[in-house]
C-alpha positions, -999 to 999 in steps of 0.1 A, spaced: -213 12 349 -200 -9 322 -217 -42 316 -187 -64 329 -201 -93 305 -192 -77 275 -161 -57 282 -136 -59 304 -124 -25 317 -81 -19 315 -76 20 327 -46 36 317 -32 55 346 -3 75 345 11 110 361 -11 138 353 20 160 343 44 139 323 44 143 285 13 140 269 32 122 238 53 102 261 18 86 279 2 81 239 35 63 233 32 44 264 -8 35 252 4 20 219 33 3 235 12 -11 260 -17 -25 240 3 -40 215 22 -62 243 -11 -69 260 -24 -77 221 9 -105 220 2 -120 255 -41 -118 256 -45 -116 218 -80 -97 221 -89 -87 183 -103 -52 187 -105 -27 218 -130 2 225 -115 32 235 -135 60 268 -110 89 272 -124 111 294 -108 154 297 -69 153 288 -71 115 281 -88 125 249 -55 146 235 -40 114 251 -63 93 227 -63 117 197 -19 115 196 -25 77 203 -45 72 172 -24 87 153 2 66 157 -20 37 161 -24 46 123 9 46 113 18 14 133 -10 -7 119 -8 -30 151 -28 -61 144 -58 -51 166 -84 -30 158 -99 -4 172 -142 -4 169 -148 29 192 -134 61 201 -148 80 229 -142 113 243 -159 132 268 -152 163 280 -118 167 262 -96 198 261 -92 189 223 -82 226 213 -60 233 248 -64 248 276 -62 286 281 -51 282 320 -26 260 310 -11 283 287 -11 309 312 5 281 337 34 276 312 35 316 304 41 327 341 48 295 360 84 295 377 76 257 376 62 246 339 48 214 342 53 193 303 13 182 306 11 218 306 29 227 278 10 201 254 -25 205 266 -18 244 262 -38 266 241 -21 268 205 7 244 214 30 224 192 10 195 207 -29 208 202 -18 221 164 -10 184 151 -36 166 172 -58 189 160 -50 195 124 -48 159 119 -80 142 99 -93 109 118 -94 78 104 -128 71 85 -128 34 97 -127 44 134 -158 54 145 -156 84 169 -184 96 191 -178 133 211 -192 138 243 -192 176 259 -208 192 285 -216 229 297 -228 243 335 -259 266 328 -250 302 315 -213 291 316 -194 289 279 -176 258 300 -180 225 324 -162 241 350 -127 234 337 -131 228 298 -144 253 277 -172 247 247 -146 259 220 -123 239 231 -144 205 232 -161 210 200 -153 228 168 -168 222 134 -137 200 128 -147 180 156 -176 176 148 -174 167 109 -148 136 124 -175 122 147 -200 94 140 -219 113 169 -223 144 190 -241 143 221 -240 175 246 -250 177 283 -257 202 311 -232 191 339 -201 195 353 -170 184 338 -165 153 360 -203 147 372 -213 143 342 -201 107 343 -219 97 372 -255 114 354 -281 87 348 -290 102 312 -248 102 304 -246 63 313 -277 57 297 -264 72 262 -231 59 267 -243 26 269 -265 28 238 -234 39 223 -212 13 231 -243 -15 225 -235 -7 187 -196 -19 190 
């Protein structure tokens, strides 16, 4: 539902269970060739569930990089940001661990310096969660692990929704907000 006159969607797509550092290095990689060959000065960012860690590790690098693009938004919706619980308990008593698994774990190496990390004041950052009615989760993502104070201080804005953790996307009232956010950048 993006207004194709304005932006022009790129989607990131890579295997769910690789490395969530190796796909962030891949991001920066990527946008910086695509910055040499389209030469676009500034890209908006929607990371929707573990694309958000993806995003958060991206940034972080982004910031160290200082590419010569800029980034104007930061989106994330429905984001794991603090781990997963399951996937902890996936890479506790898994005979196959899965690496996604170990990073997007609850109290992994991964989560602790995404998480302990400040973002950048000159990158606005909006955070999106959602909740199913007298559930503490989405359906997949838990509340504590979308939003924390921290979170929360980072972000330019907060907006929270009764839905599922992939409906929520397709909810008139999301695309409406989501719009309105994006008419700013």
């Amino acid at each position: 539902a993006l207004d194709t006159s304005r932006f022009q969607p790129w989607v990131l797509q890579y295997p769910s269970g690789i490395s969530l550092d190796l796909v962030s290095d891949y991001l920066l990689n990527a946008l910086n060739q695509l910055h040499v060959e389209y030469g676009f000065p500034r890209v908006n960012i929607i990371a929707h569930s573990m694309g958000g860690l993806v995003v958060r590790s991206f940034v972080m690098k982004y910031d160290l990089a200082d590419p010569d693009f800029d980034i104007s938004l930061v989106v994330t919706i429905n984001s794991p940001l603090h781990g997963l619980e399951s996937a902890a308990k996936g890479v506790k008593h898994s005979p196959i661990v899965v690496p996604a698994w170990v990073d997007v774990a609850e109290d992994s190496q991964f989560v602790r310096e995404t998480s302990s990390w400040n973002w950048p004041e000159e990158i606005p950052y909006y955070l999106i969660v959602s909740f199913l009615p007298d559930q503490p989760n989405d359906g997949i993502v838990s509340l504590k692990s979308q939003i924390s104070l921290k979170l929360q201080d980072e972000a330019a804005g907060v907006l929270v929704f009764s839905g599922q953790h992939a409906a929520i996307m397709r909810a008139p009232e999301f695309i409406r907000r989501l719009h309105r956010i994006l008419a700013r950048y």
